[in-house]
C-alpha positions as CSV (number, residue, x, y, z in Angstrom):
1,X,147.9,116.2,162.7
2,X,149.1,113.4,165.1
3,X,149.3,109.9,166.0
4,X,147.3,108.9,169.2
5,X,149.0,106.0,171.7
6,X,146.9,104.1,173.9
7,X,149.3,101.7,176.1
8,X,146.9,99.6,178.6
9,X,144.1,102.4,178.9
10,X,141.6,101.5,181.8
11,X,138.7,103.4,183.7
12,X,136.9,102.5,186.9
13,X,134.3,104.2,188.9
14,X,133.7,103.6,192.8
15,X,137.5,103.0,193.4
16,X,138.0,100.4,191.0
17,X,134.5,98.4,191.9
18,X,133.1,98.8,188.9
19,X,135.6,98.8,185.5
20,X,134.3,100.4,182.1
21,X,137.3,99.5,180.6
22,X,140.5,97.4,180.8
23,X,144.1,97.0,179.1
24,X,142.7,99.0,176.0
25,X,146.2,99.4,173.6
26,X,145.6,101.1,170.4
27,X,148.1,102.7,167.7
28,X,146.3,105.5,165.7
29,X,148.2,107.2,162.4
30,X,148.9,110.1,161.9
31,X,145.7,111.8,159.4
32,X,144.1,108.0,160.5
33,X,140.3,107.7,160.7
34,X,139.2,105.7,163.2
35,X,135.8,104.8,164.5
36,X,134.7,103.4,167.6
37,X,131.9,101.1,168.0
38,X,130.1,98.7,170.3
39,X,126.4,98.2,171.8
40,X,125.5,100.8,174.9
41,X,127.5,100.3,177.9
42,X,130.6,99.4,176.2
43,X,132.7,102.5,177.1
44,X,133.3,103.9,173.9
45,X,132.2,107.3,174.4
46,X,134.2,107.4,178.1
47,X,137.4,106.7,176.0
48,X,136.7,109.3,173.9
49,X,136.2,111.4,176.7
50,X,139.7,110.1,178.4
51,X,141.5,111.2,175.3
52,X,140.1,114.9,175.1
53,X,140.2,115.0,179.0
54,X,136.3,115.0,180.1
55,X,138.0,112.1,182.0
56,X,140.0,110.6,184.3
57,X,142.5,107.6,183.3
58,X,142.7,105.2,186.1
59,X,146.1,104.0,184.4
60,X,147.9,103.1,181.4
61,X,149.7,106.0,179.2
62,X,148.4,108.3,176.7
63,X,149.8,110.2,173.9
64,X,149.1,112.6,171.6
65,X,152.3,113.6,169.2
66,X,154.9,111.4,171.3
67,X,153.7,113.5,174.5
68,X,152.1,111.9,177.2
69,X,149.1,113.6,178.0
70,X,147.2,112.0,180.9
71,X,147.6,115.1,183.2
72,X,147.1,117.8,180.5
73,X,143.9,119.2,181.1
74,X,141.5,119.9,177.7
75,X,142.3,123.1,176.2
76,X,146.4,122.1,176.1
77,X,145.7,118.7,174.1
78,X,145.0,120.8,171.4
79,X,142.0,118.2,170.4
80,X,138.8,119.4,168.2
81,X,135.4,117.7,170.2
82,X,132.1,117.4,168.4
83,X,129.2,116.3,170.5
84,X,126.2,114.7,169.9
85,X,124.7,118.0,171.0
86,X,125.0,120.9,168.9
87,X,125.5,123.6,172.3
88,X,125.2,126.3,170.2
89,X,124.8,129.5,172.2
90,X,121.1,130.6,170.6
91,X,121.7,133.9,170.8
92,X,125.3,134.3,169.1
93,X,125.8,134.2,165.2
94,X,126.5,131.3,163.2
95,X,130.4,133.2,162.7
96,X,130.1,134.6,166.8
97,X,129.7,130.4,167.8
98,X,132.5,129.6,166.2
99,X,134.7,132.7,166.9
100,X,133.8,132.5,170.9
101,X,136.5,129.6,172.0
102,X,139.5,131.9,169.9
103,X,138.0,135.1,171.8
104,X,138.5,133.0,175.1
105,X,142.1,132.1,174.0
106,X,142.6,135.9,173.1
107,X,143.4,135.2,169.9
108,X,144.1,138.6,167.8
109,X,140.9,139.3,165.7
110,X,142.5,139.3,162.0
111,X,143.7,135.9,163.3
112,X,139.6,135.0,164.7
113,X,138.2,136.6,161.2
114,X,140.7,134.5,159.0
115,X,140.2,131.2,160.8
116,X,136.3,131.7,160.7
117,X,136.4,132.6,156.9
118,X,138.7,129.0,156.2
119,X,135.9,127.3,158.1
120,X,133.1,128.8,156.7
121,X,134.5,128.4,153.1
122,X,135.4,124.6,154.3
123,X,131.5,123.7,155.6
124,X,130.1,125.6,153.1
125,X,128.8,128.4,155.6
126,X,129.8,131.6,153.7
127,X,125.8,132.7,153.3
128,X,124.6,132.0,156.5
129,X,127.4,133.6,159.3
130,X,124.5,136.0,160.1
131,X,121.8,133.9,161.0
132,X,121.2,132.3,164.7
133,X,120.9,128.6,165.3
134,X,117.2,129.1,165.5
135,X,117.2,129.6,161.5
136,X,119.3,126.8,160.8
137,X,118.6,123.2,159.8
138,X,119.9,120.0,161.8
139,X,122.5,119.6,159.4
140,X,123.7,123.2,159.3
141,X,124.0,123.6,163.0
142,X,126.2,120.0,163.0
143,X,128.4,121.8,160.7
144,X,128.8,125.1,162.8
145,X,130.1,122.4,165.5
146,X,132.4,120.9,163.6
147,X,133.3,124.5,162.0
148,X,133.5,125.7,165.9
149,X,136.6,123.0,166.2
150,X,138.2,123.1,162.7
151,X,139.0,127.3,164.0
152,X,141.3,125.8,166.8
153,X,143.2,124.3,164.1
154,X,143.3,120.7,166.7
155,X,145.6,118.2,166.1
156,X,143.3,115.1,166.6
157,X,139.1,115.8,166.0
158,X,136.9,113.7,168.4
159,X,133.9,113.1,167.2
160,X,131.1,111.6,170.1
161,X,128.4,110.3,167.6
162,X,127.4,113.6,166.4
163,X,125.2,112.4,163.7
164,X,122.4,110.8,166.2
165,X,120.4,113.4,166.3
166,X,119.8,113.9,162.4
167,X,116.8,112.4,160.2
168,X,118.0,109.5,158.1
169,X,119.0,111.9,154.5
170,X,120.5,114.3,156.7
171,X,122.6,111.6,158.5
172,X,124.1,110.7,155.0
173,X,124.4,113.9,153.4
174,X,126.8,114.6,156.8
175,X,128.7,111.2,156.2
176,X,129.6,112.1,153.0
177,X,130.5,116.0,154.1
178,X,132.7,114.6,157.2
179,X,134.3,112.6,155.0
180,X,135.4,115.1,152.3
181,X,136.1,117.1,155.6
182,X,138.9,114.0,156.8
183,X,140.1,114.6,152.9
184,X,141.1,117.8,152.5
185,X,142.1,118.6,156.2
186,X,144.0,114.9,157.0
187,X,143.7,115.3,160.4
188,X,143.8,112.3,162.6
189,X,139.8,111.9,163.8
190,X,138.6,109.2,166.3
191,X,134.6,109.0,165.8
192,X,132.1,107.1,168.0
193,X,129.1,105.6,166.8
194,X,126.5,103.0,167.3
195,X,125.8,103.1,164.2
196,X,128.2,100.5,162.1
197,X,127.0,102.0,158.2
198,X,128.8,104.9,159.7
199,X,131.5,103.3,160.8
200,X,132.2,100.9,158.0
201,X,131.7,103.9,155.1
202,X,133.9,106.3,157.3
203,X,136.7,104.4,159.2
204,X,139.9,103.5,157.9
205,X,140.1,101.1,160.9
206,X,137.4,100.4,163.2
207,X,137.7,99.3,166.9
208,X,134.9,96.9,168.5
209,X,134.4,97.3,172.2
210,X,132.4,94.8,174.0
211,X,130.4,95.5,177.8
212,X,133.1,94.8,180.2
213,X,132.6,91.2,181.3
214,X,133.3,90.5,185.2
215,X,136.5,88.3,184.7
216,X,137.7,89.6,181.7
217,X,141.0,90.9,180.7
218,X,140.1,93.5,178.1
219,X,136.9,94.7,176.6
220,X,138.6,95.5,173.1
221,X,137.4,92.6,171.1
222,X,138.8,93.8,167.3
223,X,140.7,96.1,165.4
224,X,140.7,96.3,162.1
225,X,139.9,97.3,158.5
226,X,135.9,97.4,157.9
227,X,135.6,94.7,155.0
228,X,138.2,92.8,157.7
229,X,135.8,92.8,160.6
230,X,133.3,91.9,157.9
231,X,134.5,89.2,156.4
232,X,136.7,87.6,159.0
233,X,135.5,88.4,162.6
234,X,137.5,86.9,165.4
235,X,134.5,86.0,167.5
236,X,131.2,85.6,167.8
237,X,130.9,89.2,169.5
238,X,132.2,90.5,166.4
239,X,130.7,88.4,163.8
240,X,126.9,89.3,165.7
241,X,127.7,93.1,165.6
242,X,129.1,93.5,162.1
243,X,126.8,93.5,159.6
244,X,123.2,93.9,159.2
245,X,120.8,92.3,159.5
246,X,123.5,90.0,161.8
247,X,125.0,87.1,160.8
248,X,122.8,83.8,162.1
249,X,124.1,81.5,164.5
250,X,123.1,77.6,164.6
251,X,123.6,75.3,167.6
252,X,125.8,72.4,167.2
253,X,128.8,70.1,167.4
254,X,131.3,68.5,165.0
255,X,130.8,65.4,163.9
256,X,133.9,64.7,161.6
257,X,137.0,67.6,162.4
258,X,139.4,67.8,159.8
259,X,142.3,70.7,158.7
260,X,140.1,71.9,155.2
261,X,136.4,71.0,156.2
262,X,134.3,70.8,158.7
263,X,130.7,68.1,159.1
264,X,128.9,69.8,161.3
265,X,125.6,68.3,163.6
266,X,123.0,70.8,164.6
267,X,121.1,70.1,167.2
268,X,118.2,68.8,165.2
269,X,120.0,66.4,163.9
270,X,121.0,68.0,160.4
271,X,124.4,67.3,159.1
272,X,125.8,70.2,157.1
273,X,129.8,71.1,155.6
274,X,131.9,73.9,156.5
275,X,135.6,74.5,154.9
276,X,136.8,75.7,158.5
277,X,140.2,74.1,159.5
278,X,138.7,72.3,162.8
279,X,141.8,70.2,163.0
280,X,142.9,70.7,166.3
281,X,139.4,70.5,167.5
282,X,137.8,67.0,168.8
283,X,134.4,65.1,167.5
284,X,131.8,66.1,169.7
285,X,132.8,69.6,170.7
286,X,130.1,72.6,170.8
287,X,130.1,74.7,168.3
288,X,127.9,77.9,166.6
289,X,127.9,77.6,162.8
290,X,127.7,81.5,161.8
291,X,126.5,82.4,158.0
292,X,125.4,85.7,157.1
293,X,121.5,86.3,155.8
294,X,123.2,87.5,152.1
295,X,125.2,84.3,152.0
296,X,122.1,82.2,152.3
297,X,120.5,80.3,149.1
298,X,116.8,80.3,149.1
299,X,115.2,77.3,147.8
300,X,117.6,75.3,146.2
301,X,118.0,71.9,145.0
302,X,121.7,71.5,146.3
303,X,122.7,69.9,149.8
304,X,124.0,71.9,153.0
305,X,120.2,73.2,153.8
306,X,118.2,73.7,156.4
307,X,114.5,73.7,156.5
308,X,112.5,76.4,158.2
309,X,109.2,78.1,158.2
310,X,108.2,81.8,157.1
311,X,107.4,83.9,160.0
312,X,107.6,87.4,158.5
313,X,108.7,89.2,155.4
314,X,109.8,92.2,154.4
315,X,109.8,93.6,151.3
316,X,111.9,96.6,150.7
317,X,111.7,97.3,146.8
318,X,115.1,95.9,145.4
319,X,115.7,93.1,148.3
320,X,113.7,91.5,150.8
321,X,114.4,89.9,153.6
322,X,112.7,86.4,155.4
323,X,112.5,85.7,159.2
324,X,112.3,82.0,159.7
325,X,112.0,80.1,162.5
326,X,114.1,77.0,163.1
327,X,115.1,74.7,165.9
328,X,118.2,74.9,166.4
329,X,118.4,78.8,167.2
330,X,117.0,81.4,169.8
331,X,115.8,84.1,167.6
332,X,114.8,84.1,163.7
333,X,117.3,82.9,160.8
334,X,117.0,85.4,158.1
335,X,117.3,85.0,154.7
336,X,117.8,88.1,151.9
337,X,116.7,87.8,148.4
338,X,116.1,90.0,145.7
339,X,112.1,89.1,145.7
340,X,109.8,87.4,148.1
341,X,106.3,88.0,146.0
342,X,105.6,84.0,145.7
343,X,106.3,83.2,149.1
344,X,103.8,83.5,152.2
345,X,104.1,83.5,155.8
346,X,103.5,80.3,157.4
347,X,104.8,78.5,154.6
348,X,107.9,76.2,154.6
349,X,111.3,76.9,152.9
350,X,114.5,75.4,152.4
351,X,117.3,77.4,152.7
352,X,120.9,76.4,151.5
353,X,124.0,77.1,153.3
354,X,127.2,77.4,151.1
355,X,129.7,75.6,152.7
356,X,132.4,78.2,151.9
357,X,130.4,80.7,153.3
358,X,129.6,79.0,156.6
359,X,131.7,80.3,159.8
360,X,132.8,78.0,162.8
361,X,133.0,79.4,166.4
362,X,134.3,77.2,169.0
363,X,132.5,77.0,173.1
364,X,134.0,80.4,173.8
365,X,132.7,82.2,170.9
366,X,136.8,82.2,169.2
367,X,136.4,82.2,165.3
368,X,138.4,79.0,163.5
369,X,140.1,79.7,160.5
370,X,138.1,79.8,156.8
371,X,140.2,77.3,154.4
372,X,138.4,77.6,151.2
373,X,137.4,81.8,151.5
374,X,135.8,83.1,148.3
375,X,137.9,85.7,146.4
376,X,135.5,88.4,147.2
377,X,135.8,88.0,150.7
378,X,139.6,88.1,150.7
């Protein structure tokens, strides 16, 4: 086990023309779990790479154990990597894939045959060291790969969003094995995804990386606990990306700031309350009103509501969830109940916005602060 140290982290290609990342400073525990996520393009997967030593870091310090390791190449960071590819040799044993890196290292062969047995026993793998990849499922080859680093016995497991490649059942059978994996080994594991259920069910702490903007200072846009990034975003970049369906995002300005609530004028003309502390904002400043589709009151009687109409449904059992079209935004405001079978497409809705669940976002997308935040979002 270690702690990880990332003290202003940046890459650049085409001698520094074009930056993937910038001024990236991160502090990961010792036996931490944390996940890395963004949209494509964001660099997550290159600082994954930077940290096992794939890649070059343009500058800024990293550390693994209190040692810097910038220069160290791969197989003396002492770090476990899981790709999104199996690489299995096909025509090596299950046991033989994960023995081959220890035969590299010469490692004596009572030492090879204990380490293989621990992570067989570990993964569940006793019965099938015989077989080749060929005669294994998707799932059982993932955990060969992840069996082929716990042998090294690493010091930090990488993890570059190894579960793409599964069918949806598979993909959560190996959440919840990975995770009973980071609980019995404690090993501190970094783990990119795209996919945020991953991330948010894994993660102790998950870090959201943005596409490098042209004039910005840093691409890191959050860190934090999963129910934090949740619940209180610190931007619009955040608040869009976590959670799903995303959060919906109205057009507006303030009509009446104040320190506990907010009256808020969409751009159709609607007046609606928010209990965001806008105090230090003025009337008439652009702002996005943010609420999230499981927040939102269908057809209500009470005030705070905007009127849309249905373009689509879908019904998914237990839940269902309605794509309206409104005015004041660019794509469709979705609403989630627990049953759509009385309402049609075409029709008109109203749609009530509880004021304690409404978020405020000033011109450049920075979150104001909730005043009046319900208990089960604290």
């Amino acid at each position: 086990m270690a702690e990880v140290k990332l003290v202003n982290i940046a890459k650049s290609y085409d001698q520094g023309l074009t930056w993937i990342l910038k001024d990236i400073n991160l502090n990961i525990g010792d036996g931490e779990f944390i996940a890395f996520i963004g949209p494509s393009g964001c660099g997550k997967s290159t600082l994954l790479r930077m940290i096992c030593g794939l890649e070059d870091i343009t500058s800024g310090e990293l550390s693994i154990d209190g040692e810097k390791v910038n220069d160290w190449p791969p197989n003396e960071r002492r770090v476990g990597m899981v790709f999104q590819s199996y690489a299995l040799y096909p025509h090596m044993s299950v046991a033989e894939n994960m023995a081959f890196g220890l035969k590299l290292a010469k490692a004596k062969k009572n030492v090879v045959d204990e380490r293989v047995d621990e992570a067989a026993r570990i993964l569940q793998l006793q019965a099938l060291l015989e077989r080749k990849p060929k005669a294994l499922s998707g799932g059982q080859r993932q955990r060969v790969a992840i069996g082929r680093s716990i042998v090294q016995h690493p010091r930090v497991f990488l993890f570059d969003e190894p579960l793409s490649n599964l069918d949806v059942a598979l993909r959560v059978q190996m959440r919840q094995e990975i995770s009973r994996l980071h609980r019995r080994l404690k090993t501190t594991s970094i783990y990119v995804t795209h996919d945020q259920v991953e991330a948010m069910t894994l993660a102790d702490q998950i870090v959201v990386l943005s596409p490098l903007a042209q004039d910005a200072a840093t691409n890191l846009e959050q860190v934090g606990k999963p129910l934090e990034l949740y619940h209180h975003p610190a931007n619009l970049f955040v608040a869009g990306f976590i959670g799903s369906p995303k959060m919906n995002c109205f057009d507006g300005v303030i009509e009446q700031a104040g320190a506990d609530e907010t009256q808020v004028r969409l751009t159709t003309g609607e007046t609606l309350k928010a209990f965001v502390d806008t105090g230090k904002a003025d009337p008439g400043s652009r702002i996005v009103l943010g609420i999230r589709p499981e927040h939102t009151l269908a057809e209500t009687d009470n005030g705070n509501a905007v009127e849309g109409k249905i373009e689509a449904l879908e019904r998914l059992g237990a839940e269902s969830f309605i794509y309206m079209s409104h005015d004041t935004i660019r794509e469709h405001f979705i609403v989630r109940v627990e049953d759509s079978h009385r309402r049609e497409e075409g029709s008109k809705i109203r749609v009530e916005l509880p004021p304690e669940h409404c978020y405020l976002f000033d011109a450049d997308g920075m979150a104001f602060r909730r005043t009046r935040v319900p208990e089960i979002d604290q």
